[in-house]
C-alpha positions in Angstrom: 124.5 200.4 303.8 127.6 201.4 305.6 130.8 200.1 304.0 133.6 199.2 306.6 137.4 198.6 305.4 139.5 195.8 306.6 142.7 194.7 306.2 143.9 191.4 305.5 146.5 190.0 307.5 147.0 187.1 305.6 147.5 188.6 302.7 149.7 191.7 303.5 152.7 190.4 300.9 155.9 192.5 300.3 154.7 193.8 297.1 150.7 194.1 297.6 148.7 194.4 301.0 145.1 193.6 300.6 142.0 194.7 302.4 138.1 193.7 301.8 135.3 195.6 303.4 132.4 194.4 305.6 128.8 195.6 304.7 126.4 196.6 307.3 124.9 193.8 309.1 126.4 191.0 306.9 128.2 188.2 309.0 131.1 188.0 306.7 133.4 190.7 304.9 132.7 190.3 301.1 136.2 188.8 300.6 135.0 185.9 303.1 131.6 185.5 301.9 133.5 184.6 298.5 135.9 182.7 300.0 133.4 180.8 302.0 130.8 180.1 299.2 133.5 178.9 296.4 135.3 176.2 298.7 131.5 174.7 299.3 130.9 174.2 295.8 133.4 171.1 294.2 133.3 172.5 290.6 134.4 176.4 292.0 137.4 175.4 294.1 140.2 174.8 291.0 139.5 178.2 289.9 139.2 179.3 293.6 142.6 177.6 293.8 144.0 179.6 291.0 142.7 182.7 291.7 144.3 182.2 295.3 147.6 181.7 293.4 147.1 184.9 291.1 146.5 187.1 294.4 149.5 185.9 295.9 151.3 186.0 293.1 150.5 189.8 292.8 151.5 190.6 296.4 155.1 189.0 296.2 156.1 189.0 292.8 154.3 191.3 290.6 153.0 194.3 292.1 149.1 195.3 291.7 149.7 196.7 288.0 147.2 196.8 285.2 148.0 193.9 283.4 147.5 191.7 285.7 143.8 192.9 286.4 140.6 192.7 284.3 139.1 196.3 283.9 135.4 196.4 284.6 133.9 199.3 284.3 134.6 201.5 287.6 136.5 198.4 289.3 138.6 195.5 288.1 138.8 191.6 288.7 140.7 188.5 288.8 141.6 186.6 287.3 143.6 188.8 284.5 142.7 188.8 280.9 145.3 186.4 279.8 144.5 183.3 281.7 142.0 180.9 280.6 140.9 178.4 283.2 142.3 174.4 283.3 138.7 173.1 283.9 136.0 174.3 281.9 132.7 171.7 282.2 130.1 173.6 280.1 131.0 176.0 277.0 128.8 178.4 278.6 130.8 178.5 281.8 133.4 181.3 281.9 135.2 180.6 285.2 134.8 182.3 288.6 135.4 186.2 288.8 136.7 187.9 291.8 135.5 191.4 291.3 138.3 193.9 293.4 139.3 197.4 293.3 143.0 198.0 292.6 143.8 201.4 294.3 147.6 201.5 293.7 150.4 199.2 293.1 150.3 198.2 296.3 147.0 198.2 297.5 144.1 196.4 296.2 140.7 196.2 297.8 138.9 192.3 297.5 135.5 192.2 297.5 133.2 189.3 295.8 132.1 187.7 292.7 130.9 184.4 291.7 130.7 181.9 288.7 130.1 183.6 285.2 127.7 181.9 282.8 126.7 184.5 280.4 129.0 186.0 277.8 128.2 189.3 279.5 128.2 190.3 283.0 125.0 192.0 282.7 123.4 189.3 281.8 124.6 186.9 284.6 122.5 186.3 287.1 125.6 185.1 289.6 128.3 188.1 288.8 125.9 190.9 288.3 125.0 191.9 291.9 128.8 191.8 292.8 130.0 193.6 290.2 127.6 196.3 290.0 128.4 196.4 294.5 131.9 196.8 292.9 131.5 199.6 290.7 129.4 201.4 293.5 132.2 201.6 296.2 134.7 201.9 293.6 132.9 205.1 293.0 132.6 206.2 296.0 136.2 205.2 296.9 136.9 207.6 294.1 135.5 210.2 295.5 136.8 209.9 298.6 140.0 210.1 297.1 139.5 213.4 295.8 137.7 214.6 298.7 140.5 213.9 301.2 139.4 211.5 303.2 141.0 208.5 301.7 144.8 208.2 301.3 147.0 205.5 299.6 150.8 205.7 301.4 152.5 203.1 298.9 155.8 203.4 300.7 153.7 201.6 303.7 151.1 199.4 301.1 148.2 201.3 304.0 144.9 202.6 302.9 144.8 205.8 305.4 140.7 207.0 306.3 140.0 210.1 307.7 138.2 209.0 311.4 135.2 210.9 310.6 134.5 209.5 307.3 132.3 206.7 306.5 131.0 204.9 302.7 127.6 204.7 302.2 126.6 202.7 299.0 
């Protein structure tokens, strides 16, 4: 599956630009399709709303830095380790996760996630598909990195691709 990088218009702050990526043959970039499928379910769009908040929070005030990012193995998410959710209806129910991959301090890729309801991600049925798609590009992002064909120009918050260069996860 081809892995296609997009900016994000929207969310180009002065601090943090942000970009998603569209999969092969999927309608929606991964950023949308998250966006999308949070705001349909009532119980997902408080923590939709505050993850919302923490992103452009990030891009005007803070800068993409560690702290305010969950590592997860080869990627990250949102929202950051020190924020526990307002609503929580089930003591089982751990809050929506954004998976992302944070590139730089000014550039941070967006991608997907969902509603955790296991204590680990493995074992959620909801998060695991999108955080193991994260760790997979973040690899391959990687990389790309080393190889050349990916730059970061943090002076410009721009993720640079070489024309001829394409992720396959």
């Amino acid at each position: 599956m081809i892995v296609q990088f997009i900016e994000i218009p929207e969310l180009a702050f002065e601090k943090v630009h942000y970009y998603t990526v569209l999969l092969e043959g999927r309608p929606h970039s991964e950023f949308r399709d998250f966006q999308i499928r949070m705001t349909l379910q009532k119980k997902d769009r408080t923590d939709l709303a505050e993850i919302n908040r923490y992103i452009q929070q990030i891009g005007d005030e803070y800068g993409a830095h560690t702290q305010h990012f969950k590592k997860e193995d080869a990627a990250e998410r949102l929202p950051p380790p020190y924020h526990v959710f307002i609503e929580t209806e089930e003591p089982n129910d751990y809050g929506l996760r954004l998976y992302c991959i944070r590139l730089s301090p000014s550039v941070v890729i967006l991608l997907n996630g969902d509603r955790k309801t296991a204590l680990k991600v493995h074992d959620c049925n909801n998060c695991y598909v999108h955080f193991d798609r994260a760790r997979k590009i973040s690899r391959e992002i990687d990389r790309a990195i080393t190889d050349g064909f990916i730059e970061i120009d943090d002076d410009e918050k721009e993720l640079i691709l070489d024309e001829d260069f394409d992720i396959t996860i």
